[in-house]
C-alpha positions in Angstrom: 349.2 221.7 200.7 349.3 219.6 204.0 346.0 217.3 203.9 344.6 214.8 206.0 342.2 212.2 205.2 340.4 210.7 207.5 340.4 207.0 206.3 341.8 206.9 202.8 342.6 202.9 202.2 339.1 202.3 200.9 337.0 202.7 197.1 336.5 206.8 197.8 339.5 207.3 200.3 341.8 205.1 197.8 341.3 207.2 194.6 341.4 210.7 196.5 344.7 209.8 198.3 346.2 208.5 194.5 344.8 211.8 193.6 346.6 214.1 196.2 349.8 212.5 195.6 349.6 212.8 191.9 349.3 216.2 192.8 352.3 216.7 195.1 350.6 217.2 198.0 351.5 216.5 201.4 349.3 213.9 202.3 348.5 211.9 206.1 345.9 209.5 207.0 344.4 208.5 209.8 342.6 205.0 209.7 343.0 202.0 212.0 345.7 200.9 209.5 344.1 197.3 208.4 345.2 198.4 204.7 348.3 200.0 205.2 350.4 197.0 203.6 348.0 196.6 200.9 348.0 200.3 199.4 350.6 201.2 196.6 351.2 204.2 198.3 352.5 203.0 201.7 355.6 204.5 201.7 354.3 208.0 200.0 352.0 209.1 203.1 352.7 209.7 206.8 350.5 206.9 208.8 348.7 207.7 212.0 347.1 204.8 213.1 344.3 205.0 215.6 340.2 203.8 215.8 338.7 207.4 215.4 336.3 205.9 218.3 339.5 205.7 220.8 338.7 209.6 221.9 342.2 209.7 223.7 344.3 208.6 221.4 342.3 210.6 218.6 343.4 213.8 220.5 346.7 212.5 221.7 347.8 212.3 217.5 346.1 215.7 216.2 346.1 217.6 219.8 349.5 219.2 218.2 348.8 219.5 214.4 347.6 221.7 212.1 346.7 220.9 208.5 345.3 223.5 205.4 342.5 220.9 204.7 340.8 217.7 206.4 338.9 215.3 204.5 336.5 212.6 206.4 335.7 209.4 204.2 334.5 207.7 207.0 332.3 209.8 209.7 329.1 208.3 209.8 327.8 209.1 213.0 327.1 212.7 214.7 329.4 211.8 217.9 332.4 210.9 215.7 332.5 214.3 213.5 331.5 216.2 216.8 334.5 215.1 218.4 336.4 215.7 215.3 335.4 218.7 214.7 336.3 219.6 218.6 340.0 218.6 218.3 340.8 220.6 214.7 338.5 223.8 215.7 341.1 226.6 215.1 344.0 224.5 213.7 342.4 223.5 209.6 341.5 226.2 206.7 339.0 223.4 205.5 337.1 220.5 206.4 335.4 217.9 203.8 332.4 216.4 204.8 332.0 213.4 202.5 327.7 213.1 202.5 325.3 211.3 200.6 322.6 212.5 198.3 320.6 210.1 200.2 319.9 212.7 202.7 317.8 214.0 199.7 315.4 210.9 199.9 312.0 211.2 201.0 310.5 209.7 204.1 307.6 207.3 202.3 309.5 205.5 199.4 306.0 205.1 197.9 306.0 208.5 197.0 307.3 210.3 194.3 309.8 213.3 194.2 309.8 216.5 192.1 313.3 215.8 189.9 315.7 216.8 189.6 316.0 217.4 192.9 317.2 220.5 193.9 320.4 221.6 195.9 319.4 222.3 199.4 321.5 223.5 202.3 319.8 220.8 204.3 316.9 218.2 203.7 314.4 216.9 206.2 315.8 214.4 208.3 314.3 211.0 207.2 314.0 208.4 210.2 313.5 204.8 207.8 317.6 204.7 207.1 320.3 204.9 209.8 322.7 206.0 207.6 321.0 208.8 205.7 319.7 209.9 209.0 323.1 210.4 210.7 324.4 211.8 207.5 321.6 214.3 207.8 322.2 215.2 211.7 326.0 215.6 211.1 324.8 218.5 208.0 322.6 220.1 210.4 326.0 220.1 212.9 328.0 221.5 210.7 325.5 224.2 209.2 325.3 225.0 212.5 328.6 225.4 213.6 329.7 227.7 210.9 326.9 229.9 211.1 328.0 229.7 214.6 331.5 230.5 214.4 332.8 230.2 211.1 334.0 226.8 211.5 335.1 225.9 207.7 332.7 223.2 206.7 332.2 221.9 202.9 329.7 219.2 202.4 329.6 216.7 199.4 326.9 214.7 198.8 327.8 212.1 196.1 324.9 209.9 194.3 325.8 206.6 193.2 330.3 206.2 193.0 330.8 203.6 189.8 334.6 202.6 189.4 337.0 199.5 188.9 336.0 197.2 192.3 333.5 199.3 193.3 330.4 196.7 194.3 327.4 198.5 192.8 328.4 197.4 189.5 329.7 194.2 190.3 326.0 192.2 191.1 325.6 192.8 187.7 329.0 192.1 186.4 329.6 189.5 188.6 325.9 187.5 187.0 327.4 188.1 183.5 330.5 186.5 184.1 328.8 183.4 185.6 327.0 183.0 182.4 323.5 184.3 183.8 322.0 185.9 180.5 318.7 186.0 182.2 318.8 188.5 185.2 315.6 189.1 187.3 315.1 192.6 188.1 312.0 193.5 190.6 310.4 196.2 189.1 309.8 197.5 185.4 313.7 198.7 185.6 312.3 202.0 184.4 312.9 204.4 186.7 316.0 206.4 186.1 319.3 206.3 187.7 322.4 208.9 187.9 325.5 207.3 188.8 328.8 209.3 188.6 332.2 207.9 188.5 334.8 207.8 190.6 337.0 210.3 188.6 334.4 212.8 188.3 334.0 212.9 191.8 337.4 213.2 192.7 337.4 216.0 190.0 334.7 217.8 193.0 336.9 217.1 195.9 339.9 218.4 194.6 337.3 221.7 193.6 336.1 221.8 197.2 340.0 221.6 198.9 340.9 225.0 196.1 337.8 226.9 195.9 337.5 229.4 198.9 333.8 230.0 197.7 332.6 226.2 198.6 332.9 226.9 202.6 329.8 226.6 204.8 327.8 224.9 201.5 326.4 221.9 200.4 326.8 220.3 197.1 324.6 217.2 195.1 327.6 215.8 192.8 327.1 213.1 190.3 327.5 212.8 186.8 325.6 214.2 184.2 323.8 211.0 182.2 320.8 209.8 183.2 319.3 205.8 182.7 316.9 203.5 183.2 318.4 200.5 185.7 317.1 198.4 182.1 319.5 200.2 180.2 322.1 200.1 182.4 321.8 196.6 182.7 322.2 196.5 178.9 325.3 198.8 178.7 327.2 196.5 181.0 326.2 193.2 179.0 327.2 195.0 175.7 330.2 196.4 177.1 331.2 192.9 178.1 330.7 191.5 174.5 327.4 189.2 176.7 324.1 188.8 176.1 321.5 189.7 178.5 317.4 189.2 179.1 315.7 191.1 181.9 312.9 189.6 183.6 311.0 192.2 185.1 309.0 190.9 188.4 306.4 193.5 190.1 308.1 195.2 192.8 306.4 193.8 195.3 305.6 190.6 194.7 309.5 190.2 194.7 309.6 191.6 198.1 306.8 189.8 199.7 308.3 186.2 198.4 312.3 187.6 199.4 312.3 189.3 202.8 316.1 188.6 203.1 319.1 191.1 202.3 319.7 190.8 199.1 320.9 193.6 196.8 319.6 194.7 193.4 321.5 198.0 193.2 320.1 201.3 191.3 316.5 199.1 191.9 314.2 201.5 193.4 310.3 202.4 193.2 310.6 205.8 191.4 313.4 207.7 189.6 316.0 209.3 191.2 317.8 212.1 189.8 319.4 215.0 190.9 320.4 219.0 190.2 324.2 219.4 189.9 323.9 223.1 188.5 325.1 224.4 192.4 328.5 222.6 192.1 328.9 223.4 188.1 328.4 227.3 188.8 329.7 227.7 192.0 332.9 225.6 191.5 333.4 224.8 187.9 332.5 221.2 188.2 332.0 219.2 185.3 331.8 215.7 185.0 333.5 214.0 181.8 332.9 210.1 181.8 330.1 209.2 180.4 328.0 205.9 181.8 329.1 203.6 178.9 333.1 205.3 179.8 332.8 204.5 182.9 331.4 200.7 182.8 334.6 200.3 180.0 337.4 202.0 182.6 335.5 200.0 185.4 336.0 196.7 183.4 339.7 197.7 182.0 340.8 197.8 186.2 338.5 195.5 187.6 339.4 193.2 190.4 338.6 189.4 190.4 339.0 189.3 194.1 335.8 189.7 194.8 333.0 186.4 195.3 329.3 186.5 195.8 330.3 185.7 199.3 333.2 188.4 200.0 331.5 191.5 198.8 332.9 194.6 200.1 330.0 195.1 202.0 330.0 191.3 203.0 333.4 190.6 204.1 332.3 188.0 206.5 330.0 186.0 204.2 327.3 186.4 206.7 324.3 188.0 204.0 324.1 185.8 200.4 323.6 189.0 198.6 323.4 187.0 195.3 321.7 183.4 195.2 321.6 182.0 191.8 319.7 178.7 192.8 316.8 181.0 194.0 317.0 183.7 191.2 316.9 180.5 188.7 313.5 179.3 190.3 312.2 182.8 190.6 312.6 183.0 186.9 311.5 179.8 185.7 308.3 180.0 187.6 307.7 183.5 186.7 308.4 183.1 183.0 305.8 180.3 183.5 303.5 182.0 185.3 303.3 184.9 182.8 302.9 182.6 179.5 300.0 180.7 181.1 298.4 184.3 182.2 299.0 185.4 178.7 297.5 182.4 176.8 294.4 182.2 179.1 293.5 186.2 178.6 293.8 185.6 174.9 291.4 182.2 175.0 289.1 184.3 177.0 289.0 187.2 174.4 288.9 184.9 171.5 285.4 183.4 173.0 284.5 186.6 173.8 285.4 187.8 170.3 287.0 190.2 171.3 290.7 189.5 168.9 290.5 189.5 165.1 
């Protein structure tokens, strides 16, 4: 099979690439080439190297190619997959949109959601995030188009991606390793996350590029377990042979004192948990690493590249994602805080005999 990916180099693009060639398939990418010495695969995949923003030179490489199936890692805004889908209109028997389930979230995050949330062809567009609102106009363009004409448009909308060097993971990781047994999480860390890992999801791209069935949908993919951010938290520490305490800080009180970025991931208000029946019946998906699997595979391949300051999604250093001076205060004073509240409500009900 002759397959192009647009991208390819990165966490998502990296494993489905490895994945293709495993399978013997005819594999070309088309990035702007900033990893091509840094993949083990160099030599096994034909290179066209272009910004997907640089329109002519976009058309100039794919004006006189055809390929069975297209895979975008990377389209992120409506005029980039417009254009795309302009130049291989008549010349691909499939393209992959790679989504988010985040075009599933609601517009008020102080509300709660029925779970699991259903499989939609298309959600409301929300307006508070930039990225899960373009990732909801480009569905809505390529619903449209195929009800249109036909064009051959499969969507995947994957939750949270877990897997050696990806980042989500790797705040907590990265806490444990420095010796932080206490970890501050805003929130009770109840509500319930559904990550899936990167193997599983591969496992529903490689469905999607065989099953003529999956054109003109849209599919939630994830795993299958469900947790509490708490329990997660806990998995990784046991996993890792550490020890770990989770101060829990109200939600907001966190958020009034820390207006910066800084990143808690899987730390939301409510629960967030999806319906992956569509893409089990329809496709024969079905995910096989469990959370605890996949924190141990993550850990077996995990890369030490990464610093507090070099984050993937930080490679300039610019946002201090992780601040363990101010995480060490927040605690301390919190801890405090809480065992002076606790002692004076239980003077108070002693002189109000109120405790035996």
């Amino acid at each position: 099979m002759n397959i192009l990916i647009i991208g390819g180099t990165r966490f998502l693009g990296r494993h489905l690439t490895e994945a293709l060639i495993r399978g013997n398939q005819e594999v070309t990418l088309l990035n702007r080439g900033n990893f091509k010495n840094k993949v083990p695969f160099y030599e096994d995949v034909e290179w066209l190297i272009c910004d997907r923003h640089d329109e002519e030179k976009f058309t100039n490489l794919l004006a006189d190619r055809e390929f069975d199936v297209v895979i975008d890692t990377c389209g992120y805004t409506l005029e980039e997959v417009e254009m795309t889908v302009k130049i291989l209109r008549g010349k691909i028997g499939k393209y992959i949109f790679t989504s988010t389930i985040d075009v599933a979230k609601i517009r008020d995050e102080d509300d709660r959601q029925i779970l699991p949330i259903k499989n939609r062809r298309l959600f409301p567009i929300i307006t508070q995030s930039p990225y899960a609102y373009n990732k909801s106009v480009i569905e809505e363009f390529l619903v449209e188009q195929f009800d249109k004409s036909g064009f051959p448009f499969i969507c995947l909308r994957p939750c949270e991606i877990n897997g050696p060097g990806e980042v989500r993971e790797w705040y907590y990781i990265d806490r444990l390793k420095h010796g932080r047994q206490k970890i501050l999480i805003p929130g009770f860390g109840d509500n319930l996350v559904q990550p899936g890992y990167i193997d599983d999801i591969i496992q529903g791209f490689l469905l999607a590029i065989v099953k003529e069935n999956a054109i003109g949908e849209c599919y939630n993919i994830t795993g299958d377990d469900i947790i509490s951010l708490n329990d997660y938290i806990k998995v990784i520490a046991e996993t890792m042979g550490e020890k770990v305490r989770i101060v829990n800080m109200p939600y907001q009180t966190f958020y009034d004192l820390v207006n910066t970025r800084y990143s808690f991931p899987f730390c939301n208000k409510h629960s967030f948990v999806v319906d992956i029946s569509k893409i089990k019946t329809e496709l024969g998906y079905q995910p096989e690493v469990s959370i605890k699997d996949g924190i141990r595979k993550s850990l077996v391949g995990w890369t030490e590249e990464y610093t507090k300051y070099t984050t993937p999604y930080n490679p300039t250093g610019e946002f201090e994602f992780i601040s363990y001076d101010l995480e060490d205060l927040l605690i301390t004073v919190w801890e405090k805080v809480m065992e002076e509240s606790t002692e004076r409500i239980r003077v108070e009900l002693l002189q109000k005999g109120m405790l035996i």
